[in-house]
C-alpha positions as a Markdown table, in Angstrom:
| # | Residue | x | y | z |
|---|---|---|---|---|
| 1 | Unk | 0.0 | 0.0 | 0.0 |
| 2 | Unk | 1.2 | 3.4 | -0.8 |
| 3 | Unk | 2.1 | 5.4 | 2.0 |
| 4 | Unk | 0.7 | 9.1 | 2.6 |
| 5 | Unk | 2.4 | 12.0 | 3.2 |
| 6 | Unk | 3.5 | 13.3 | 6.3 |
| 7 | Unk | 6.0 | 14.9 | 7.8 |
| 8 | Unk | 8.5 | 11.6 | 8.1 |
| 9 | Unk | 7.3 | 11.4 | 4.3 |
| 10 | Unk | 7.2 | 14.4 | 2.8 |
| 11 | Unk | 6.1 | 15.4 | -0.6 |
| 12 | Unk | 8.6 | 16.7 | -2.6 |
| 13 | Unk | 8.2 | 20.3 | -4.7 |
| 14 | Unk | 9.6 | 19.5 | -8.0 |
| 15 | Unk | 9.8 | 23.5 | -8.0 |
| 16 | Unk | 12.6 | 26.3 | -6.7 |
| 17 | Unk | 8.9 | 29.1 | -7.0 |
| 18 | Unk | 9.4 | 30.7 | -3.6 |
| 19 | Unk | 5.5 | 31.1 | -4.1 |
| 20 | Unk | 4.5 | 27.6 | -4.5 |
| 21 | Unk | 6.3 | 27.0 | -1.4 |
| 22 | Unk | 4.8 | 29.9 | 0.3 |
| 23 | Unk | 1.5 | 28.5 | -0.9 |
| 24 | Unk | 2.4 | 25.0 | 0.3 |
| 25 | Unk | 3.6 | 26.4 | 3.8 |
| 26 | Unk | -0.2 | 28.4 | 4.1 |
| 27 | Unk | -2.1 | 24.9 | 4.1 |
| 28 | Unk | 0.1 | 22.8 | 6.0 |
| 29 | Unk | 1.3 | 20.5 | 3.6 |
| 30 | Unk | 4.6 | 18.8 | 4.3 |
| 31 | Unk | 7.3 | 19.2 | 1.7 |
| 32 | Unk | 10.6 | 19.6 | 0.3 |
| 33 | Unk | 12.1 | 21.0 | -2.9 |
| 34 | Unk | 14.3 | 19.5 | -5.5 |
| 35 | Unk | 15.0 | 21.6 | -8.3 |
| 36 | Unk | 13.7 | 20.0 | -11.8 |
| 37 | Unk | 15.9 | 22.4 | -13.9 |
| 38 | Unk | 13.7 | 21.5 | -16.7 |
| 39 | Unk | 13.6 | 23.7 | -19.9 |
| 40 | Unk | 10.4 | 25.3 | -19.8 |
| 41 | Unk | 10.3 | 26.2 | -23.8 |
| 42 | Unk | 6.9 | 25.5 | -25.4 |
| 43 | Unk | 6.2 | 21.7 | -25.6 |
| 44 | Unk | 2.6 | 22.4 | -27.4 |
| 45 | Unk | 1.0 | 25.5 | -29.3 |
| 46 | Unk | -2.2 | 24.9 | -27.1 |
| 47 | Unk | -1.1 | 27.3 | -23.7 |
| 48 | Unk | -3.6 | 24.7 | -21.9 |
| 49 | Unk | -1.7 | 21.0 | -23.0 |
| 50 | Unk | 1.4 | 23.1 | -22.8 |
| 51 | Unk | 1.5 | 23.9 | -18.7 |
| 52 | Unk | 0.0 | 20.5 | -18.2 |
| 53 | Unk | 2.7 | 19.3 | -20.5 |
| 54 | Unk | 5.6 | 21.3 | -18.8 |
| 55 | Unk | 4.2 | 20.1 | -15.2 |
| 56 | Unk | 4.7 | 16.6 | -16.1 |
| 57 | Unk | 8.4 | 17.0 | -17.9 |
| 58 | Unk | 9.6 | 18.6 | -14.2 |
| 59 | Unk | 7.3 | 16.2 | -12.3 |
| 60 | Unk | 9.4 | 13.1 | -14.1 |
| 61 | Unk | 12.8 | 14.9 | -14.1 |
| 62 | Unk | 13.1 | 14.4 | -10.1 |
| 63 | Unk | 12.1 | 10.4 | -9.6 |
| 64 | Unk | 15.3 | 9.2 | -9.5 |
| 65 | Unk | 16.5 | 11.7 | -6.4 |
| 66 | Unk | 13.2 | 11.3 | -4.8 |
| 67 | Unk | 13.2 | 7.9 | -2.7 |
| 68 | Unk | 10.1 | 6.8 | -3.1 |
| 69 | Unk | 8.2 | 9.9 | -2.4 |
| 70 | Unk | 4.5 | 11.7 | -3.9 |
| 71 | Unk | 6.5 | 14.3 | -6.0 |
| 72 | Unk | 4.4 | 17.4 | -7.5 |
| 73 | Unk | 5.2 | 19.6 | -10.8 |
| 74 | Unk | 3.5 | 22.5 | -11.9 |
| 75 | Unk | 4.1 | 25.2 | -14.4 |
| 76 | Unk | 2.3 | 28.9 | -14.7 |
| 77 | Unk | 1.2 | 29.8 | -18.1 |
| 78 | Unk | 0.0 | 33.2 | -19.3 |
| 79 | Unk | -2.2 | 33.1 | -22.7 |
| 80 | Unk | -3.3 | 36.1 | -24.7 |
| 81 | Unk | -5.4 | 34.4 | -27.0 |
| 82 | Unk | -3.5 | 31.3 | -27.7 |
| 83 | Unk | 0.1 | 33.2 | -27.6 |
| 84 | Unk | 1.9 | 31.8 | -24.4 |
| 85 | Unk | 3.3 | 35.1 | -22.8 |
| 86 | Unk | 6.6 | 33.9 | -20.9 |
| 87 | Unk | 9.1 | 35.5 | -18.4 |
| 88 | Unk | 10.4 | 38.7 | -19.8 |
| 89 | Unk | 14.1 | 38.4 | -21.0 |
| 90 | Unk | 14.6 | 42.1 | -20.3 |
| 91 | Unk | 12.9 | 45.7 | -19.3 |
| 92 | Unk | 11.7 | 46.2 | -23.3 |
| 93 | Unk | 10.0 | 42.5 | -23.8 |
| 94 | Unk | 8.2 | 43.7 | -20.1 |
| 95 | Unk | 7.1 | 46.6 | -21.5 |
| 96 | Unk | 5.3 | 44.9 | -24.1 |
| 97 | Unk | 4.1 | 42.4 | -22.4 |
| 98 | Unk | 2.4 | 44.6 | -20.0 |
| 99 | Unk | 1.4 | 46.8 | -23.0 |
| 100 | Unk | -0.3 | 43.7 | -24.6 |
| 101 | Unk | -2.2 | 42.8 | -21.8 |
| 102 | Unk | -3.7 | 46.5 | -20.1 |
| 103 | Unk | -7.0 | 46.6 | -20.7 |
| 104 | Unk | -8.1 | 43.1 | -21.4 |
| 105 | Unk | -8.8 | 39.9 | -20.7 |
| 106 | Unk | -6.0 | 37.1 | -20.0 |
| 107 | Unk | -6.0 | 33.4 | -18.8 |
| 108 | Unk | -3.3 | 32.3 | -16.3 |
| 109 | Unk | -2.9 | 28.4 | -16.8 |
| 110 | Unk | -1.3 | 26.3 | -14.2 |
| 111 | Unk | -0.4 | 23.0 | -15.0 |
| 112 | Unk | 0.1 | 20.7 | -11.7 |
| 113 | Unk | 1.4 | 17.1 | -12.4 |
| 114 | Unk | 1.5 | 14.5 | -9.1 |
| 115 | Unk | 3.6 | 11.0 | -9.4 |
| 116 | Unk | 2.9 | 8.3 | -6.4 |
| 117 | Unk | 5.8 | 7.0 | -5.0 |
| 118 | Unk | 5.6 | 3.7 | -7.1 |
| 119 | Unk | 6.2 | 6.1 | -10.5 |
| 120 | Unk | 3.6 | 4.7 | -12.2 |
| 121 | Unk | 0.4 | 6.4 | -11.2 |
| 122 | Unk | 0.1 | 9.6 | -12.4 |
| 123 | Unk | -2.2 | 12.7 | -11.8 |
| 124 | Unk | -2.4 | 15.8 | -14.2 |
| 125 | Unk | -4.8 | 19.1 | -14.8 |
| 126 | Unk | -4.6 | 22.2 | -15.8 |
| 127 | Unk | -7.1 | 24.9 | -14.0 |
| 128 | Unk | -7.8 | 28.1 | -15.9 |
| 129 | Unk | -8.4 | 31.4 | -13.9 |
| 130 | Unk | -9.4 | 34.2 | -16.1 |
| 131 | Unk | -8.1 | 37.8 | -15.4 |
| 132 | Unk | -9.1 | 41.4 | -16.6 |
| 133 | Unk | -5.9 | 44.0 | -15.9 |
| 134 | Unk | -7.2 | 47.9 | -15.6 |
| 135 | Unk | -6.5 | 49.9 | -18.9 |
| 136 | Unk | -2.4 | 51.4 | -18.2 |
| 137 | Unk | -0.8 | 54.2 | -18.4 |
| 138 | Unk | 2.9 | 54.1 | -19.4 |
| 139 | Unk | 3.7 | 56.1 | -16.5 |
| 140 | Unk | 2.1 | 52.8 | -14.6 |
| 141 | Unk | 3.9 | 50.4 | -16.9 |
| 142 | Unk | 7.1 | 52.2 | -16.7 |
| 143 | Unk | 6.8 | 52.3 | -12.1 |
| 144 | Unk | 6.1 | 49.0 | -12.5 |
| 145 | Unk | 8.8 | 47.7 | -14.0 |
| 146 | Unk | 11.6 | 49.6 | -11.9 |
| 147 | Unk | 10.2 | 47.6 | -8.8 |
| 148 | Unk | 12.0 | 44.8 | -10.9 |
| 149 | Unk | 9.0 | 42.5 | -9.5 |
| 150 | Unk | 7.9 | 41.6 | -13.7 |
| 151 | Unk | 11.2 | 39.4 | -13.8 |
| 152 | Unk | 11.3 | 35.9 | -13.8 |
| 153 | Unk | 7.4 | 36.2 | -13.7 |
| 154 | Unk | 5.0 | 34.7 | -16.9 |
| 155 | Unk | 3.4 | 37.6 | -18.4 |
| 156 | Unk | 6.1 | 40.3 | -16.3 |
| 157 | Unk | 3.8 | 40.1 | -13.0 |
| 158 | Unk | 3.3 | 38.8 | -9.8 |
| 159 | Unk | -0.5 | 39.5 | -8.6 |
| 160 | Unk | 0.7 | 38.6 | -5.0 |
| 161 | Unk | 2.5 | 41.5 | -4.5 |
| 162 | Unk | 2.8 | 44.9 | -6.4 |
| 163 | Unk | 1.0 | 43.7 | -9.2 |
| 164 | Unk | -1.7 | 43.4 | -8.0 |
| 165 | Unk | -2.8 | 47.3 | -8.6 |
| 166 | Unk | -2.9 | 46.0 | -12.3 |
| 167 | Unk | -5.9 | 43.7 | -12.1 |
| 168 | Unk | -9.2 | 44.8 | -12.2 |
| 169 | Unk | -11.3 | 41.7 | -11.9 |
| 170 | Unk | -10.4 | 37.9 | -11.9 |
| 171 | Unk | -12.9 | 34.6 | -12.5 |
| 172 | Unk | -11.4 | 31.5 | -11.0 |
| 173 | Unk | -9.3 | 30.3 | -8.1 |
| 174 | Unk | -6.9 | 33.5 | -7.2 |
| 175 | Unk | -3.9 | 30.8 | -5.7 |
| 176 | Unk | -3.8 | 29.5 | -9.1 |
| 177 | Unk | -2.7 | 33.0 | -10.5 |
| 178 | Unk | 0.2 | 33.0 | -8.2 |
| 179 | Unk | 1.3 | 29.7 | -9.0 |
| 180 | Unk | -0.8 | 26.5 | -7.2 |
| 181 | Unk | -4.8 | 26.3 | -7.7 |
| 182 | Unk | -5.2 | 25.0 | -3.9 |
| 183 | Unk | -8.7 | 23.6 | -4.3 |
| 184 | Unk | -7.9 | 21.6 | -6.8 |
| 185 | Unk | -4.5 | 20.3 | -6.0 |
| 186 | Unk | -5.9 | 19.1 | -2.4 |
| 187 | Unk | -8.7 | 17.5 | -4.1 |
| 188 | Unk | -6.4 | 15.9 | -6.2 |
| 189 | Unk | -4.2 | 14.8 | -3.2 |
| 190 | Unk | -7.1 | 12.9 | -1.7 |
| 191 | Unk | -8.2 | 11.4 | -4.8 |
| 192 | Unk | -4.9 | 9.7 | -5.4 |
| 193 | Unk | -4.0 | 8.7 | -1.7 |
| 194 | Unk | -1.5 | 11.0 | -1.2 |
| 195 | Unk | -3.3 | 12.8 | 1.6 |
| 196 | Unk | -5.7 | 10.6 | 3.9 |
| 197 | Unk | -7.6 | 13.8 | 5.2 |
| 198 | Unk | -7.3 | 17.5 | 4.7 |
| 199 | Unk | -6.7 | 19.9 | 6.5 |
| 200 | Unk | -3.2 | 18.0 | 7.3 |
| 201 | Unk | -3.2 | 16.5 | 10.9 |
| 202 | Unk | 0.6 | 15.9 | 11.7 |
């Protein structure tokens, strides 16, 4: 029988995201981190089988340091449309980035992958939240970008902290944006076993 988690078996964060671990650490969950250092280039021209995709690859890319243990994966997508809007390289791909999106309507995709200790049962989805920034000025865009919070971020921002003067209005699960749909993820946990009952009891 497959064990649980706990905290003598952690689950192990195929992630470095300080804000999925932040996010684990708010419910509870029992975890360490083992950097999947996995190329996170397009895998799919669909944003939606691409963060599932991407979740999977750096889900996989940890078994063999992972002794046995429930390992989860998960990558952010931003989608304008059905362009994938990535981390800016620099201030000017920021710019445009943040230019694209200021007025309208975008979809933030995160992809969450779980393996069970065995490595052969697998768990994937991909939750959609949809999110309406405020029309910018390029005095906003500009302030923004100096707090050098768009970097390393899909789309060039973080609705957790600065950013989130940008957004107007979102539809869907708001931990999602940031980098973990919680809801779904601890359903998913007890669906597969992984967690016996929620919230965690030590």
């Amino acid at each position: 029988m497959t064990r649980p988690i706990s905290k003598d078996f952690p689950l192990v964060l195929a992630s470095a995201s300080p804000r999925r671990k932040q996010l684990l650490r708010q419910i509870g969950i029992p975890f360490r981190t083992i950097t999947s250092r996995v190329n996170e280039d397009p895998l799919s021209r669909d944003p939606l089988v691409n963060a599932r995709l991407l979740a999977e690859a750096k889900a996989h890319a940890v078994i063999e340091k992972c002794e046995d243990r429930w390992i989860l994966g998960a990558d952010t997508v931003v989608a304008l449309g059905r362009t994938d809007l990535g981390k800016p390289s620099d201030e000017d791909e920021a710019i445009s980035m943040l230019r694209r999106l200021s007025g309208r309507e975008h979809r933030v995709i995160t992809g969450f992958c779980l393996v069970a200790p065995d490595s052969k049962r697998v768990y994937s989805e991909a939750v959609v939240t949809r999110v309406t920034f405020k029309a910018l000025t390029q005095k906003e865009i500009v302030g923004y970008i100096t707090t050098g919070e768009p970097f390393g971020k899909a789309g060039s921002y973080g609705i957790q902290g600065v950013g989130a003067f940008l957004v107007e209005r979102i539809s869907g699960s708001y931990t999602n944006v940031v980098g973990l749909p919680l809801c779904a993820l601890v359903n998913a946990l007890l669906a597969t076993g992984a967690l016996k009952e929620f919230p965690f009891i030590c």
